[in-house]
Every structure is written in structure tokens, then in C-alpha cells.
ChimeraX commands (.cxc) that place a marker at each C-alpha (Angstrom):
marker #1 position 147.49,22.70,91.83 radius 0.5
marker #1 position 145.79,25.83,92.65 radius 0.5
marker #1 position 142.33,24.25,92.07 radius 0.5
marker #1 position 143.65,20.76,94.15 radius 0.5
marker #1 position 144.04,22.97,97.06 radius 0.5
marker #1 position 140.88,25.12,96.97 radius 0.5
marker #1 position 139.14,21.65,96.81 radius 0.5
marker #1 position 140.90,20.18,99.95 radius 0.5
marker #1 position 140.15,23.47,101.85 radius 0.5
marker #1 position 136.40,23.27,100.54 radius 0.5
marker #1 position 136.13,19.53,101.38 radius 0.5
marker #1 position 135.13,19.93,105.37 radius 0.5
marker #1 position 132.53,22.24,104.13 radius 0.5
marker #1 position 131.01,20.16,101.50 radius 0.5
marker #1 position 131.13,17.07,103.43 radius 0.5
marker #1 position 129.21,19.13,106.39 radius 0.5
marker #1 position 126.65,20.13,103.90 radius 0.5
marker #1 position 126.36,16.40,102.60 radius 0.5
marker #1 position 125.72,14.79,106.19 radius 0.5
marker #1 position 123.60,17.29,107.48 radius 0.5
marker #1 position 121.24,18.75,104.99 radius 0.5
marker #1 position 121.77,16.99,101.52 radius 0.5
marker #1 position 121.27,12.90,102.66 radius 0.5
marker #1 position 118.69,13.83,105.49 radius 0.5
marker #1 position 116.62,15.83,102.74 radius 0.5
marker #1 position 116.52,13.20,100.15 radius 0.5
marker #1 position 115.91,10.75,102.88 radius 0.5
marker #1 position 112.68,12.81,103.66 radius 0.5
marker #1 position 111.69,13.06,100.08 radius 0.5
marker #1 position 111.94,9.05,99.82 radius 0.5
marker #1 position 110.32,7.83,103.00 radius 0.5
marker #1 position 107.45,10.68,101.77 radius 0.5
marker #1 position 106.42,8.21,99.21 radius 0.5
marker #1 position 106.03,5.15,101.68 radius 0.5
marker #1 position 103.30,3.24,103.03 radius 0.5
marker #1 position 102.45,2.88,106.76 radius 0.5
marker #1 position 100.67,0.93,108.79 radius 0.5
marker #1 position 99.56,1.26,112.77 radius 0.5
marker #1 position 102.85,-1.12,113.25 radius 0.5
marker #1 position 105.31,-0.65,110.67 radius 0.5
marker #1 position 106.51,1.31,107.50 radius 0.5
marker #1 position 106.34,0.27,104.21 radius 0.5
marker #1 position 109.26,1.18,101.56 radius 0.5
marker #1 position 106.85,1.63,98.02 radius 0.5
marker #1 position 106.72,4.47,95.81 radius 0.5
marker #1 position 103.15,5.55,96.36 radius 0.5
marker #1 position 101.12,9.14,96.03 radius 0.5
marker #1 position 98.35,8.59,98.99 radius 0.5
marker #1 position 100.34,10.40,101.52 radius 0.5
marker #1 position 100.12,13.51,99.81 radius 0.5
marker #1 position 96.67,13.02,98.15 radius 0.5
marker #1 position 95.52,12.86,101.79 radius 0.5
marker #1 position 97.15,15.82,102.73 radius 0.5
marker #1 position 95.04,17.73,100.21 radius 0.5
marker #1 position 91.88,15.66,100.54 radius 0.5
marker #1 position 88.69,17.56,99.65 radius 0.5
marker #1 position 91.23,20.91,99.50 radius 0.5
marker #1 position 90.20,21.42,95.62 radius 0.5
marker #1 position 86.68,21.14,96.19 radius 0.5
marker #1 position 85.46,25.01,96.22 radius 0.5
marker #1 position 81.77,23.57,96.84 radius 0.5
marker #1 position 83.06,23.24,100.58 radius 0.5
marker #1 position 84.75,24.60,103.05 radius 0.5
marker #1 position 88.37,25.25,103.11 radius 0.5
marker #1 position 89.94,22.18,103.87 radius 0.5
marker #1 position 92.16,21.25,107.08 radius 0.5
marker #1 position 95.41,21.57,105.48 radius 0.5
marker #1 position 94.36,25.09,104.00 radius 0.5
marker #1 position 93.57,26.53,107.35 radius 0.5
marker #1 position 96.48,24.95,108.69 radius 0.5
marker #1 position 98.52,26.65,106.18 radius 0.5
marker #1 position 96.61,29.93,106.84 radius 0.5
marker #1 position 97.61,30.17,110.62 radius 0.5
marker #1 position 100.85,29.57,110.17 radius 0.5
marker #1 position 101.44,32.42,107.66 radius 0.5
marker #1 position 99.19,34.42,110.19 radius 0.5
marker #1 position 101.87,33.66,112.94 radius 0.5
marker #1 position 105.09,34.62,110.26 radius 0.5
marker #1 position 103.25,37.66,108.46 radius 0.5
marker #1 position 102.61,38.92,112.55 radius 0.5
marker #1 position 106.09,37.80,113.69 radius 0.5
marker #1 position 107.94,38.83,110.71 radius 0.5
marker #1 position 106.36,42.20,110.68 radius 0.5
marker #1 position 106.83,43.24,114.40 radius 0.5
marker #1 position 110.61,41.74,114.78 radius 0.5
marker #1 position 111.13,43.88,111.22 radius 0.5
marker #1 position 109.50,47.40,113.49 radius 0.5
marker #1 position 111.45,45.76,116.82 radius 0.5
marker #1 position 114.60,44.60,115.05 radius 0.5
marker #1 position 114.81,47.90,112.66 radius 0.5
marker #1 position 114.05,50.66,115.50 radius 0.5
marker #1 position 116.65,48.85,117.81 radius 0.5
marker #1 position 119.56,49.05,115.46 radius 0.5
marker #1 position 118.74,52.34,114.31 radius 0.5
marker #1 position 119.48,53.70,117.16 radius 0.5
marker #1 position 122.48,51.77,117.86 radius 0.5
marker #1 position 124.03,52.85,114.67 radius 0.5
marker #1 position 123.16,56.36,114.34 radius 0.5
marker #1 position 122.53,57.34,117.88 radius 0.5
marker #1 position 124.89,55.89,119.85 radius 0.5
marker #1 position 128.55,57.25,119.23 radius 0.5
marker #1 position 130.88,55.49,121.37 radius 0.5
marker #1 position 131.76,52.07,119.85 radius 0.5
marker #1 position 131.85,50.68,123.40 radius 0.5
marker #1 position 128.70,51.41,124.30 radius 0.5
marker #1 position 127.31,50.13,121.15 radius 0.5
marker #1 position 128.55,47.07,121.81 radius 0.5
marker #1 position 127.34,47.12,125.41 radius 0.5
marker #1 position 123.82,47.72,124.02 radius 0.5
marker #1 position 124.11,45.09,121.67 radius 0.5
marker #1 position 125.22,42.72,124.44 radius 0.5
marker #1 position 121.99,43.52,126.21 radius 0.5
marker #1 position 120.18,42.61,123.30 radius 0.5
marker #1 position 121.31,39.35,123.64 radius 0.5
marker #1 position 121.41,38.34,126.96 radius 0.5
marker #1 position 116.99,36.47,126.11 radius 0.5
marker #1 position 119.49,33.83,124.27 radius 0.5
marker #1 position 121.35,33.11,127.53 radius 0.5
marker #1 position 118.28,30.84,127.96 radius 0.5
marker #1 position 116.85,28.06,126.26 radius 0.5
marker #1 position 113.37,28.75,124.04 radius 0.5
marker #1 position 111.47,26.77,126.60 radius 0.5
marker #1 position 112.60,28.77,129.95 radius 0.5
marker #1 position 111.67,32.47,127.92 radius 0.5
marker #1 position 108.14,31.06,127.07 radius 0.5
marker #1 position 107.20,29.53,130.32 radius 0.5
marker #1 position 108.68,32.92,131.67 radius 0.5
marker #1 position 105.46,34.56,130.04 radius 0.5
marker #1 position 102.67,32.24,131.73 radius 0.5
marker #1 position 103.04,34.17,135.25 radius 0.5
marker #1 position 102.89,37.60,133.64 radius 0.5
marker #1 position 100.19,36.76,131.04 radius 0.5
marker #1 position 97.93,34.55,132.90 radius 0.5
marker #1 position 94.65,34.52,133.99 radius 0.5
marker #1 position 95.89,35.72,137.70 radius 0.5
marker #1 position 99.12,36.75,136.39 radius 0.5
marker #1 position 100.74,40.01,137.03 radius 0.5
marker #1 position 99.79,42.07,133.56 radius 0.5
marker #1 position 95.96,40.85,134.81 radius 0.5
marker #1 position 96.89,42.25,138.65 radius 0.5
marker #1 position 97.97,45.18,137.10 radius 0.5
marker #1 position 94.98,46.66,134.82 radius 0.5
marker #1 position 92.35,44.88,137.92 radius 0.5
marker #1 position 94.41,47.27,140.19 radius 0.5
marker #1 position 94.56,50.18,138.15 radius 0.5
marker #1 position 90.80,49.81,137.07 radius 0.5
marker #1 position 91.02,49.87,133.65 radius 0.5
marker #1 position 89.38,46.45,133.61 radius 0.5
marker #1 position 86.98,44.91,135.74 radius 0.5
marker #1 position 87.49,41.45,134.53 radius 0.5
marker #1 position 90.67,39.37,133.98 radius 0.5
marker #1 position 91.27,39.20,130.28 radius 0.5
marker #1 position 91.68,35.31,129.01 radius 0.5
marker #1 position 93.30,36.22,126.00 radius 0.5
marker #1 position 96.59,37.59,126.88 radius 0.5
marker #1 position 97.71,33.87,127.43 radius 0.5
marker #1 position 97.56,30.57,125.04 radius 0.5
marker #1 position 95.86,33.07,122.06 radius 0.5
marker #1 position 97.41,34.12,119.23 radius 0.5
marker #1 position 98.70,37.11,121.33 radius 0.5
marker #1 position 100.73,34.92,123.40 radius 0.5
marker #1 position 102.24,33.10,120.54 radius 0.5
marker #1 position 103.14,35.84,119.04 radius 0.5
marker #1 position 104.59,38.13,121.62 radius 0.5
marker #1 position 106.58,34.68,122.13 radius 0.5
marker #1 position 107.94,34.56,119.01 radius 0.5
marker #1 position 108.59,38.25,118.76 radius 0.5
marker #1 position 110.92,37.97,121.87 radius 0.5
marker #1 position 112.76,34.62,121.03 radius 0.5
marker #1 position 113.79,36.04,117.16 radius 0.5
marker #1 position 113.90,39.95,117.04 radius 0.5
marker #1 position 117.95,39.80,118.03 radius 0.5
marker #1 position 117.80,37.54,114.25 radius 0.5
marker #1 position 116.36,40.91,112.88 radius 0.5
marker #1 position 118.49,42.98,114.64 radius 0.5
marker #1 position 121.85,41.79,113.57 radius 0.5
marker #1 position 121.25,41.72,109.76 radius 0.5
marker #1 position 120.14,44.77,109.89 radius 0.5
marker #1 position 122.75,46.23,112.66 radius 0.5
marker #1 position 125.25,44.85,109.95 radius 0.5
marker #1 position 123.64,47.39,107.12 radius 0.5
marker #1 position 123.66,50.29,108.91 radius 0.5
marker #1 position 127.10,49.99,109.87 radius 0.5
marker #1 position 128.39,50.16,106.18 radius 0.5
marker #1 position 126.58,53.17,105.25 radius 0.5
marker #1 position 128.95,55.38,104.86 radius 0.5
marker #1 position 128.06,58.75,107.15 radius 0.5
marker #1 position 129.08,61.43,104.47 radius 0.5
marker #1 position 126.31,60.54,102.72 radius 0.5
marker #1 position 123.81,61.32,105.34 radius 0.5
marker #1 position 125.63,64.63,105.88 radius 0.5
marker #1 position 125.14,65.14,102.00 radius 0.5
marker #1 position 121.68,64.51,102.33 radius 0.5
marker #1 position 121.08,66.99,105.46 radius 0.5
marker #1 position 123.66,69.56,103.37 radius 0.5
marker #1 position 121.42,69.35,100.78 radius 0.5
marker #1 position 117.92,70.12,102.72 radius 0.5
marker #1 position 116.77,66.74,103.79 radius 0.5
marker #1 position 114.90,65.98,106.88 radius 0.5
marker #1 position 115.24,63.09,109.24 radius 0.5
marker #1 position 112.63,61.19,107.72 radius 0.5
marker #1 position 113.68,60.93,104.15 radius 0.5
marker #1 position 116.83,60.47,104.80 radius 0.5
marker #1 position 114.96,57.22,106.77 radius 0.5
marker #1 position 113.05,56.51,103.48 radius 0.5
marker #1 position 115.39,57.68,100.84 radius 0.5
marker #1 position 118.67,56.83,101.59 radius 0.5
marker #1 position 119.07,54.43,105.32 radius 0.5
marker #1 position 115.94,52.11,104.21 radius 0.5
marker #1 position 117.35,51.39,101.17 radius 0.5
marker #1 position 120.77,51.04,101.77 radius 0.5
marker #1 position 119.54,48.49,104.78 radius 0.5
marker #1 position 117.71,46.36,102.03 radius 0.5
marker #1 position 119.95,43.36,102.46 radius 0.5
marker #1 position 119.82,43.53,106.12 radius 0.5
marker #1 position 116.37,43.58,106.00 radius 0.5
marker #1 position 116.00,40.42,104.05 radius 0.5
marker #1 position 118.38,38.23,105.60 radius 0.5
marker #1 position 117.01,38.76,108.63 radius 0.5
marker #1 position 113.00,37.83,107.20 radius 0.5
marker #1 position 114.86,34.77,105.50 radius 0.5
marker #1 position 116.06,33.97,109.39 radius 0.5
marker #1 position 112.86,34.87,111.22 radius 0.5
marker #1 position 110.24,33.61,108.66 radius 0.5
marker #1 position 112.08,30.08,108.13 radius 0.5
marker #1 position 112.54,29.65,111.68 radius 0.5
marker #1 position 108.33,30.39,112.50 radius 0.5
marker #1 position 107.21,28.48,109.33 radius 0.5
marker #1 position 108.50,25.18,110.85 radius 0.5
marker #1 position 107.95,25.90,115.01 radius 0.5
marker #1 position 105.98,23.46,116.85 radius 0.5
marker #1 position 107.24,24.16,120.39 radius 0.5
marker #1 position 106.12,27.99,120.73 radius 0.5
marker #1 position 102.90,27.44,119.47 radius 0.5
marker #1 position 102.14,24.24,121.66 radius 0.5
marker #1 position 103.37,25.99,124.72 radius 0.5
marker #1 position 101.86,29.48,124.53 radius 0.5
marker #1 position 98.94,28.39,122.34 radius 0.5
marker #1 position 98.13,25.72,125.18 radius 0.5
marker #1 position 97.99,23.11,122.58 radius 0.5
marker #1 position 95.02,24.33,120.96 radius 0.5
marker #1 position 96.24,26.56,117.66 radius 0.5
marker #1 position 97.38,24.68,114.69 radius 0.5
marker #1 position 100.34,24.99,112.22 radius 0.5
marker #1 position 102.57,22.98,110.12 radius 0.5
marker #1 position 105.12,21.98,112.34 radius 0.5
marker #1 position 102.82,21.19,115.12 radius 0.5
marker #1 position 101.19,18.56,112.55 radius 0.5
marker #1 position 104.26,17.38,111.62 radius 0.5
marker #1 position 105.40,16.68,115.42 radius 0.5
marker #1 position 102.08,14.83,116.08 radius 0.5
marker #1 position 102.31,12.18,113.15 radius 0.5
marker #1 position 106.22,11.63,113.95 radius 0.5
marker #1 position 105.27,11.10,117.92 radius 0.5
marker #1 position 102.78,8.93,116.55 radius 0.5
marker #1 position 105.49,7.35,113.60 radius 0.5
marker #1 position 103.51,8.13,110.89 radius 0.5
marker #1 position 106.71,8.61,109.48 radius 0.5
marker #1 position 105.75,9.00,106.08 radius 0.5
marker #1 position 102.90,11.44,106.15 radius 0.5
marker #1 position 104.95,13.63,108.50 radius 0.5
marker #1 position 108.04,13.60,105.21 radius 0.5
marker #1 position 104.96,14.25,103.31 radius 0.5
marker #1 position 103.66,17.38,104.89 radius 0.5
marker #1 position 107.45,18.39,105.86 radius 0.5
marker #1 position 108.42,18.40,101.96 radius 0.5
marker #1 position 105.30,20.31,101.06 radius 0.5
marker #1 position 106.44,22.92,103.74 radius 0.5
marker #1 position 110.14,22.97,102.31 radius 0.5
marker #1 position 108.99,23.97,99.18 radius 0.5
marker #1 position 106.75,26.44,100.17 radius 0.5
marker #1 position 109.57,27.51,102.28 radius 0.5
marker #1 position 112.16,28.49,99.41 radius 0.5
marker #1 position 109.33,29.59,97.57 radius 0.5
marker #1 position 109.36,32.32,100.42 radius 0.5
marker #1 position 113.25,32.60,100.47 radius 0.5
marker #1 position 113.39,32.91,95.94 radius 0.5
marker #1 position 111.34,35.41,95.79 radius 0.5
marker #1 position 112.93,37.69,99.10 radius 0.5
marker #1 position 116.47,37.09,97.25 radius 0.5
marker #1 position 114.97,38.67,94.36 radius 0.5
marker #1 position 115.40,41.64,95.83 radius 0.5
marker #1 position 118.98,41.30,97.01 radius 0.5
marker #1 position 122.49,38.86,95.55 radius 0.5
marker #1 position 122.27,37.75,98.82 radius 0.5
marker #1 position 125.69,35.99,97.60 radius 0.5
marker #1 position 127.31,39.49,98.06 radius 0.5
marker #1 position 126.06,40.35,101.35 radius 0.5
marker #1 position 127.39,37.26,102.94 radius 0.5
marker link #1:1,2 radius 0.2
marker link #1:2,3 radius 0.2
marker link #1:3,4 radius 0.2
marker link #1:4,5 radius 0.2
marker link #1:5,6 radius 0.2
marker link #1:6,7 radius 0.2
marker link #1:7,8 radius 0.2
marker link #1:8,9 radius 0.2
marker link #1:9,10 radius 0.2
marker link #1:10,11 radius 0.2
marker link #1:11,12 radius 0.2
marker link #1:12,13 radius 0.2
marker link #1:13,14 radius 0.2
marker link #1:14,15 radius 0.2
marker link #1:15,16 radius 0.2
marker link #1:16,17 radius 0.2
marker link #1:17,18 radius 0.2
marker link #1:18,19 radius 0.2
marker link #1:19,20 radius 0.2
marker link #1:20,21 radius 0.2
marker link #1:21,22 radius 0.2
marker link #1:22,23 radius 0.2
marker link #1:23,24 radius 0.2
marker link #1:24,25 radius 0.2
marker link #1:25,26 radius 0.2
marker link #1:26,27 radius 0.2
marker link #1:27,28 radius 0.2
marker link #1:28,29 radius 0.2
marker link #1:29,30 radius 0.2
marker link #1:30,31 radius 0.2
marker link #1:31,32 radius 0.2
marker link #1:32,33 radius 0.2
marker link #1:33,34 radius 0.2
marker link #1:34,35 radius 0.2
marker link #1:35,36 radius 0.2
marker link #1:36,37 radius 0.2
marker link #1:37,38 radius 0.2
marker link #1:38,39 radius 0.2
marker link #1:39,40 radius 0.2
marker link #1:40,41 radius 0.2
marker link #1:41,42 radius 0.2
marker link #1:42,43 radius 0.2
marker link #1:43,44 radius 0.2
marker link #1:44,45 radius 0.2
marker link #1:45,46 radius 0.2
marker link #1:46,47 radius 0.2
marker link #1:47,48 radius 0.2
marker link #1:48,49 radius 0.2
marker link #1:49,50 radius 0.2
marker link #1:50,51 radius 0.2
marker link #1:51,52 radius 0.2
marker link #1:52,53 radius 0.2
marker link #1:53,54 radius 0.2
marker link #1:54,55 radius 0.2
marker link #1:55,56 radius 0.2
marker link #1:56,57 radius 0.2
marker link #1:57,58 radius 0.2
marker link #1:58,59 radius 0.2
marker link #1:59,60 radius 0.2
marker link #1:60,61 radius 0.2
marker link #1:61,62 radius 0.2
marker link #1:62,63 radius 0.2
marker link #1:63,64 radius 0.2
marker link #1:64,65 radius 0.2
marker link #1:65,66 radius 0.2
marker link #1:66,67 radius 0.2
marker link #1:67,68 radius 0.2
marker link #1:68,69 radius 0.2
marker link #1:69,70 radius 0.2
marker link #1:70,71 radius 0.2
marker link #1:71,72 radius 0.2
marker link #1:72,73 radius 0.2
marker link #1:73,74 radius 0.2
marker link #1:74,75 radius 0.2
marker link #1:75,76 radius 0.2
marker link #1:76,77 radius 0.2
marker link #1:77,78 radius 0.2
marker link #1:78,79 radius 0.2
marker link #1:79,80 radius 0.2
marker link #1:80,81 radius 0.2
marker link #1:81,82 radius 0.2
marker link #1:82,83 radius 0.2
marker link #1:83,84 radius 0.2
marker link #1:84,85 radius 0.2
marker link #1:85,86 radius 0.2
marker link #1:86,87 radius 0.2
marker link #1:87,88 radius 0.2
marker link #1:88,89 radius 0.2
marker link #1:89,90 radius 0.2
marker link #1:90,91 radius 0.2
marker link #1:91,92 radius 0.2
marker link #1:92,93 radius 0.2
marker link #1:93,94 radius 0.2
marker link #1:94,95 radius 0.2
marker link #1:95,96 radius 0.2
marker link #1:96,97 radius 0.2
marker link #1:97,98 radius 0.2
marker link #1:98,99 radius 0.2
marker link #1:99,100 radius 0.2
marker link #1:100,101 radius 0.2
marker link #1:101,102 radius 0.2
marker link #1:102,103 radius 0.2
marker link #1:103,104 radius 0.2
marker link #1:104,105 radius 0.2
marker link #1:105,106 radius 0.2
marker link #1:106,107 radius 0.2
marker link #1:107,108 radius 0.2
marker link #1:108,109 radius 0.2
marker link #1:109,110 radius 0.2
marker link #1:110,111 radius 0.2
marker link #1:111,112 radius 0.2
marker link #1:112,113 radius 0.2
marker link #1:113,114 radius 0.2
marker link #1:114,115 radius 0.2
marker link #1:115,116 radius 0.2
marker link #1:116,117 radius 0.2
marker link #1:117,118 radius 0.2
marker link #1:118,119 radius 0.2
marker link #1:119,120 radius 0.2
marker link #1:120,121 radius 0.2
marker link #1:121,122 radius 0.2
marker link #1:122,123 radius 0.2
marker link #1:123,124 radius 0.2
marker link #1:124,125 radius 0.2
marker link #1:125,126 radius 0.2
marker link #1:126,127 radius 0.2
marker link #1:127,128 radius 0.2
marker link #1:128,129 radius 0.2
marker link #1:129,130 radius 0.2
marker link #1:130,131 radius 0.2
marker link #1:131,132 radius 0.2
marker link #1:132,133 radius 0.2
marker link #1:133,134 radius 0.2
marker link #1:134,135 radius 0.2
marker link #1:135,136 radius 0.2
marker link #1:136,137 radius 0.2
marker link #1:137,138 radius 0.2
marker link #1:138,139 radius 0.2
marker link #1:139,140 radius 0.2
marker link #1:140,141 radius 0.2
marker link #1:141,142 radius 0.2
marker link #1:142,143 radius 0.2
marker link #1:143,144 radius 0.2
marker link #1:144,145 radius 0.2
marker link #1:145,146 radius 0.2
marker link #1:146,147 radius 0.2
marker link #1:147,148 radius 0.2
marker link #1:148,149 radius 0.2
marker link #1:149,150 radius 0.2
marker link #1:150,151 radius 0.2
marker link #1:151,152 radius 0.2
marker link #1:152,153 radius 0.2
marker link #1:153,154 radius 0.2
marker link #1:154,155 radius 0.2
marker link #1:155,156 radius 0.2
marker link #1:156,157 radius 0.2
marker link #1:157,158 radius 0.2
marker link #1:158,159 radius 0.2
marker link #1:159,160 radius 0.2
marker link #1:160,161 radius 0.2
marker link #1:161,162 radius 0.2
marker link #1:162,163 radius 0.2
marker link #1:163,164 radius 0.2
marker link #1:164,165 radius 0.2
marker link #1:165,166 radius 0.2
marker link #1:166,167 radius 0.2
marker link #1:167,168 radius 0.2
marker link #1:168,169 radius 0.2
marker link #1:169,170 radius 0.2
marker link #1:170,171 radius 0.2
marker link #1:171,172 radius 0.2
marker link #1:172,173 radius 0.2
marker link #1:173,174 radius 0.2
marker link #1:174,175 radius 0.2
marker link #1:175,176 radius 0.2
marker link #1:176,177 radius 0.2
marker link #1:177,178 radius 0.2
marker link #1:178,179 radius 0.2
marker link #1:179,180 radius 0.2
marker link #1:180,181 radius 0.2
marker link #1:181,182 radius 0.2
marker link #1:182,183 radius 0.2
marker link #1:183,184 radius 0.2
marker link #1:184,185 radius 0.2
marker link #1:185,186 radius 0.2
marker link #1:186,187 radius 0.2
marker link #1:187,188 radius 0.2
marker link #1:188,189 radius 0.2
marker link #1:189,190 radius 0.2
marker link #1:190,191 radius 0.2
marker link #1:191,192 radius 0.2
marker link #1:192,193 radius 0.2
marker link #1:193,194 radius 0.2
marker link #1:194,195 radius 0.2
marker link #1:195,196 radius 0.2
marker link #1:196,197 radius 0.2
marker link #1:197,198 radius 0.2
marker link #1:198,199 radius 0.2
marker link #1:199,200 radius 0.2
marker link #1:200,201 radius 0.2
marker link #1:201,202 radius 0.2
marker link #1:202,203 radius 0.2
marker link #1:203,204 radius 0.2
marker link #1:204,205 radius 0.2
marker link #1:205,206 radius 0.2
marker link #1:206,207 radius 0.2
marker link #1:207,208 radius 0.2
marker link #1:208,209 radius 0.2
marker link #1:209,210 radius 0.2
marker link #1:210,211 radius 0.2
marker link #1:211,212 radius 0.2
marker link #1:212,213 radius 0.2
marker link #1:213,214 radius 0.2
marker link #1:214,215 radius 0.2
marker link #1:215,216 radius 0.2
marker link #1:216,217 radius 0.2
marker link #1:217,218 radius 0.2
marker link #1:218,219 radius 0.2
marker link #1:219,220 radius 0.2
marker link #1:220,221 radius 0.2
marker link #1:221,222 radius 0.2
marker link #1:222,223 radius 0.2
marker link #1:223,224 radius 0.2
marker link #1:224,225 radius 0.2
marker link #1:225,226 radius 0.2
marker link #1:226,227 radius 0.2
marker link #1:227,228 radius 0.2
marker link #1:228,229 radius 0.2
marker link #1:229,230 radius 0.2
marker link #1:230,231 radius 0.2
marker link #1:231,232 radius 0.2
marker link #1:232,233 radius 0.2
marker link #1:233,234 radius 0.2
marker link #1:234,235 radius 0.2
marker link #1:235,236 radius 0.2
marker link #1:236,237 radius 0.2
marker link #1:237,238 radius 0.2
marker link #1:238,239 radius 0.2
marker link #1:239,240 radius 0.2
marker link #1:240,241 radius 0.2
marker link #1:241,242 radius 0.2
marker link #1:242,243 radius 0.2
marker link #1:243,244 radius 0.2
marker link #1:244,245 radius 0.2
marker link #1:245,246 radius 0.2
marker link #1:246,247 radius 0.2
marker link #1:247,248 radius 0.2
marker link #1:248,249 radius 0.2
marker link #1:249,250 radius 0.2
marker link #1:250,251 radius 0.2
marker link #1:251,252 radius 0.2
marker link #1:252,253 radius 0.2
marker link #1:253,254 radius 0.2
marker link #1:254,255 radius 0.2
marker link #1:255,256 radius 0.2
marker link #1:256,257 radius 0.2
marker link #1:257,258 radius 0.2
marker link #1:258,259 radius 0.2
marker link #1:259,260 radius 0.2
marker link #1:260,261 radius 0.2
marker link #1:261,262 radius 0.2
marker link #1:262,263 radius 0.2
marker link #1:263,264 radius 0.2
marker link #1:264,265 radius 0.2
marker link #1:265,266 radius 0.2
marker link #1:266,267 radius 0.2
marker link #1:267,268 radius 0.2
marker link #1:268,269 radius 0.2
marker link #1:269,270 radius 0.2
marker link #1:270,271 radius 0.2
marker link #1:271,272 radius 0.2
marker link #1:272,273 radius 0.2
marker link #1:273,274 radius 0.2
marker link #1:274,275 radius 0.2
marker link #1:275,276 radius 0.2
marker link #1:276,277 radius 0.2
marker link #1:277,278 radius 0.2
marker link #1:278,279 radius 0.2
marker link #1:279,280 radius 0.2
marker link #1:280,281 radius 0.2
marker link #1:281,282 radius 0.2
marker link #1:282,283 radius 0.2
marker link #1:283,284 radius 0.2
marker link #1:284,285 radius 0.2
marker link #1:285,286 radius 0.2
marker link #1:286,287 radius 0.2
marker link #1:287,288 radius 0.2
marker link #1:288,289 radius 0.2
view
């Protein structure tokens, strides 16, 4: 009876989980195998869709291939992203936690923190363009203070602007993990550790880094899963000129090549929870959540 119930109660859940993620997925595995044409798609069970993603990738006696570099910006946009909302995300709920006392103000803080996501994505990047442009005001600023004499063309649609983007759209996801972790370590034990001689940095190593672990990795799972696949940051505040995955990916679906976008959208899954298997390593993620 016991295990009727649970099964009833689980049922919204699993059937969520079926709709959204489990049919669409192994509807993008299948159509990854079809053929195309400039008017229609093909149902077949064929391998050229991915053999052309990797065209020419395995021959060392040329250059890396397109897909390679592809690949290789868009870890170079979640290794930068990842590792500045990780300083951001950390530093900010540090000292929430442990220097901020009153709960309310805590929570006032962390209100703050959020108040970038009363926005949509699109409004917070085009919000950049008239600071970071070429007669912007960060460009105004140095001209007027003379520490250039030139306006500087990179601040805007560069990798700098993609990835100041990203680093303001996702730090809250490293925050709150994180925020989370600190909030169960139980205080006595950093009085133990300052009892017992410690300073305020390896208690930061030795015990608060640690204990944070989980915190830490949830919130790379949330940050580096939600870069790997973006399309719409890098279009906008690369001005349609730096490459990635998902950027690919949106190109051959506006142009319904259906099949080579599945294609290159499995290939990124995998590589993906690759990421994601070997983070939970670290962590039972299971008991964190």
C-alpha cells in the first residue's frame, strides 16, 4: 500500500520528467541520424551528419579543424565564466555568511543580489553596449581622465564583452549554492579553529573551502551547463562574430538543418555530462539536494 502511494505521489514528477526531457532527448538522438535536403527531412538511419561534423578533425597533417576550434572557444568562454562567477559568487557569500550578523540584513543583501534577474537576459546585455562601446561611457571616462588617448575597440563585441556578460547574468547561480554551504557550517568550529591558533586564512583553506565543496560544485554544474549551450550572449555581445556550439546549433535550426543541428546538439550533451560525472565525483550530490 505503502509503495502504491509513494508511486501516485511520484507520478506528477515522473511524468514531468518524461514530457520534458526524456521524449524530447530521444527525439534529438533519432532525427540526429536523418537525412536532409535544402527542402525537406529525411527519416533514415544514417552516420554523415556526424562524420561531417568531424570532417578532416583527425587529420593532424592540418590544421585544427572547424569543429575543434569551435569546441575550443566555447570552453574558453566556460573555463573564463566559470572561474570569475566561482571568485564573484564565493567572495559575495562569504561575506554574507560570516560578516553580516543580522539575519535581516542578510537577506536584504541577498535580495540585492538578485534584483539583475528582474530583467530578461536580453535587456542586461544590451544594457552593456552604451557603457562598453566605442563612444560609450567606460571609453568617455579613461579619454577624460587621460589614461588613454584612443578609444579602446575591445571592451565591446570581444571576448571581454562576452564574458563580463556572462559573468553578470550567472554569478547569483554561484552565489546561492554556495550561500547554502556556508550557512550549515556550524560556527563552533571556526571558534575551535581560532581557539586553537588559526588565522583567517586557513580557516578559509582548511576548514570554510572545504566544507563549501558541494556548494561550489552545484553551482559550476549550473553556470558551466548553462554557457556550454548559450547562443544569445555570445551573438549579442560578440556582435555575431565569435563562434561556439550553441551559436552553430541556432544557425542550422534557423536554416532547418534539423538533423545536423540534433547532431552537433547530442555531441554537446555528452560532452556536457562528461563535465557534470566527473564534478559529482567530488561530491553525492544526491545528499546535498
Amino acid at each position: 500500500m505503502n509503495n502504491r502511494k509513494s508511486f501516485f505521489l511520484a507520478a506528477p514528477f515522473y511524468l514531468v520528467f518524461l514530457c520534458f526531457f526524456l521524449i524530447p532527448l530521444i527525439l534529438t538522438v533519432i532525427v540526429s541520424f536523418w537525412d536532409y535536403n535544402e527542402y525537406s527531412i529525411i527519416p533514415d538511419f544514417i552516420f554523415e551528419n556526424y562524420a561531417y561534423i568531424f570532417n578532416n578533425c583527425f587529420d593532424y597533417s592540418k590544421d585544427v579543424c572547424v569543429t575543434f576550434k569551435t569546441y575550443l572557444s566555447t570552453f574558453y568562454f566556460c573555463f573564463l565564466s566559470w572561474l570569475f562567477t566561482l571568485l564573484a559568487g564565493f567572495t559575495i557569500a562569504y561575506f554574507l555568511a560570516f560578516h553580516v550578523k543580522s539575519l535581516g540584513l542578510q537577506i536584504t543583501l541577498f535580495l540585492i543580489c538578485t534584483i539583475p534577474f528582474w530583467t530578461s537576459n536580453v535587456i542586461r546585455m544590451v544594457s552593456w553596449i552604451p557603457l562598453l562601446g566605442r563612444n560609450g561611457l567606460f571609453n568617455s571616462f579613461l579619454l577624460s581622465t587621460g589614461i588613454i588617448d584612443d578609444p579602446q575597440e575591445w571592451f565591446l563585441y570581444s571576448h571581454f564583452s562576452v564574458v563580463l556578460a556572462f559573468i553578470h547574468l550567472y554569478t547569483l547561480f554561484m552565489i546561492v549554492p554556495i550561500f547554502n554551504s556556508m550557512l550549515r557550517i556550524d560556527k563552533s568550529i571556526i571558534e575551535a579553529a581560532y581557539d586553537a591558533g588559526a588565522n583567517g586564512f586557513q580557516i578559509l583553506i582548511n576548514i570554510i573551502i572545504p566544507l563549501c565543496k558541494p556548494g561550489i560544485v552545484i553551482g559550476s554544474i549550473f553556470v558551466i551547463t548553462v554557457v556550454m549551450g548559450d547562443f544569445i550572449t555570445i551573438g549579442i555581445m560578440g556582435g555575431q562574430q565569435l563562434a561556439s556550439i550553441g551559436k552553430i546549433i541556432q544557425v542550422e535550426m534557423s536554416y532547418l538543418q534539423l538533423p545536423a543541428a540534433a547532431a552537433n546538439a547530442v555531441i554537446l550533451l555528452i560532452i556536457t555530462i562528461f563535465i557534470i560525472w566527473i564534478m559529482t565525483k567530488f561530491i553525492d550530490i544526491r545528499k546535498e539536494l
